[in-house]
C-alpha positions as CSV (number, residue, x, y, z in Angstrom):
1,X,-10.3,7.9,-1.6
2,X,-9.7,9.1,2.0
3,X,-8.1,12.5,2.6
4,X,-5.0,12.1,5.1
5,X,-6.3,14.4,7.6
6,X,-5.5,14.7,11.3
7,X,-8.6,12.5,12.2
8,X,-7.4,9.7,9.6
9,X,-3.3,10.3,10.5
10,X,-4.9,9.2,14.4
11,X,-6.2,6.3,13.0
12,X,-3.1,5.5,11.2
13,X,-0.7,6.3,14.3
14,X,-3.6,3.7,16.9
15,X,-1.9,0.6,17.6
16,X,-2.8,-2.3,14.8
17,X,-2.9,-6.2,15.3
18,X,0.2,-7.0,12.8
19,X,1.4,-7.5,10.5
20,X,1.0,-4.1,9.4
21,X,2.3,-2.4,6.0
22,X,3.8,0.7,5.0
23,X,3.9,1.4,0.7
24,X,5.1,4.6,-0.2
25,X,5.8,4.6,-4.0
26,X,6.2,7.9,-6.1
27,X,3.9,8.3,-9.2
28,X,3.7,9.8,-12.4
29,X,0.6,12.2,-13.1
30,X,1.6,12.8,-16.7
31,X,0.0,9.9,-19.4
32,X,3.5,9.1,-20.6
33,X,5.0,6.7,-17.8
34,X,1.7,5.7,-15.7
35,X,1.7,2.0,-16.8
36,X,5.4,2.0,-14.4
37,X,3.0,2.7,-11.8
38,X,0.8,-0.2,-10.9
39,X,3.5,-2.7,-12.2
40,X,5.6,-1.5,-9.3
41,X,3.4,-1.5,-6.6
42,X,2.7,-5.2,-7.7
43,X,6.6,-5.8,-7.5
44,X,6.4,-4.2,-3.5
45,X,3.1,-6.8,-3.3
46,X,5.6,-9.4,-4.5
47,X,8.5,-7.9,-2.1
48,X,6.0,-8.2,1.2
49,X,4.7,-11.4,0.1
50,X,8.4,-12.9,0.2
51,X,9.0,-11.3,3.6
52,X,5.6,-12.6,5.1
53,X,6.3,-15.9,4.0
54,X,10.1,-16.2,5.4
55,X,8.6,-15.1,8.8
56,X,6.6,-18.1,8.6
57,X,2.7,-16.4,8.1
58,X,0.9,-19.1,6.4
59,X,-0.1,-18.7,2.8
60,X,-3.9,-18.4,3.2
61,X,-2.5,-14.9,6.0
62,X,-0.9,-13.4,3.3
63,X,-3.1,-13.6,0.7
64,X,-6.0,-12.4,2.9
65,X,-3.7,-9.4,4.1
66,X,-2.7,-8.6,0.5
67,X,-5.7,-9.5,-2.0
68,X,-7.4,-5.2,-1.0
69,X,-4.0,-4.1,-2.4
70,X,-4.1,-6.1,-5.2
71,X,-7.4,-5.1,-5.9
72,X,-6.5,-1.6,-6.3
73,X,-4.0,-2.7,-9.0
74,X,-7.2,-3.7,-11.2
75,X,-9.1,-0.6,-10.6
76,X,-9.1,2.1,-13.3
77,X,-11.3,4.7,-11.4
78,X,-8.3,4.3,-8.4
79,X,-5.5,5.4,-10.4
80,X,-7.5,8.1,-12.5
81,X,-6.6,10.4,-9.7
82,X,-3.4,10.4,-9.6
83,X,-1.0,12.6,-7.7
84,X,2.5,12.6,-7.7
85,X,3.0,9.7,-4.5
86,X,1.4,6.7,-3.5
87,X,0.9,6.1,0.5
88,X,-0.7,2.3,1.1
89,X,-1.0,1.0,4.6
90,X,-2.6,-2.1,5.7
91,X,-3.0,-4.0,8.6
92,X,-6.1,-7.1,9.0
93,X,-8.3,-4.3,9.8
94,X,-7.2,-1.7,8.2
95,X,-6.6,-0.8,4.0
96,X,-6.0,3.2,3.3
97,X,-4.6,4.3,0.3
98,X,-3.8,8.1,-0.3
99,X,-2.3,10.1,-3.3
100,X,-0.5,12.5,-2.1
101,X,0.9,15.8,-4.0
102,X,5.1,15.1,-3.1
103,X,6.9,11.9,-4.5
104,X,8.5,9.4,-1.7
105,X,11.3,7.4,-1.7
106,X,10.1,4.3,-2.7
107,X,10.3,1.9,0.1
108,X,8.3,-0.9,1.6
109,X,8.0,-1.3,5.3
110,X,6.6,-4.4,7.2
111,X,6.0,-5.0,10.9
112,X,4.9,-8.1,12.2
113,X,3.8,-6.8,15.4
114,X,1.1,-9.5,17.4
């Protein structure tokens, strides 16, 4: 996992073929509550899916665009090290994911820039 430095913030900010997306969720780092965590960054998979679809992105788009995010869902070493937010961005080129030490507002973003 990718450190959000100033080199990998550029990156970020460097203008992307759309549709790009923005999942910011906040996490738990205690044992108790993490199974809330992955089951609700599938339901913001499920919420971008929905939105890709009714701006008419053919099926096949979307599931190429989503299936690296929903591979992380799956991945036990990815959420061993946890922090207390969640930062996911992903454009066709693009996939970061960062944990971050501050909780977000959980929110999903989607821009369908061409």
């Amino acid at each position: 996992m990718k450190t959000l430095s100033a080199s990998e913030l550029r990156v970020l900010m460097e203008q992307q073929q759309g549709p790009c997306i923005s999942l910011f969720l906040p996490t738990h780092r205690a044992c108790g509550d993490t199974q809330q965590d992955p089951l609700r960054l599938r339901q913001q998979l499920r919420a971008v899916e929905n939105r890709l679809l009714l701006k008419d992105l053919r099926s096949t788009q979307v599931q190429a665009l989503l299936e690296p995010i929903q591979a992380l869902l799956d991945d036990e070493q990815f959420w061993l090290h946890r922090s207390s937010g969640l930062a996911v961005f992903r454009s066709p080129e693009l996939l970061r994911a960062y944990w971050l030490p501050y909780p977000f507002k959980e929110q999903v973003i989607v821009n369908l820039l061409f």
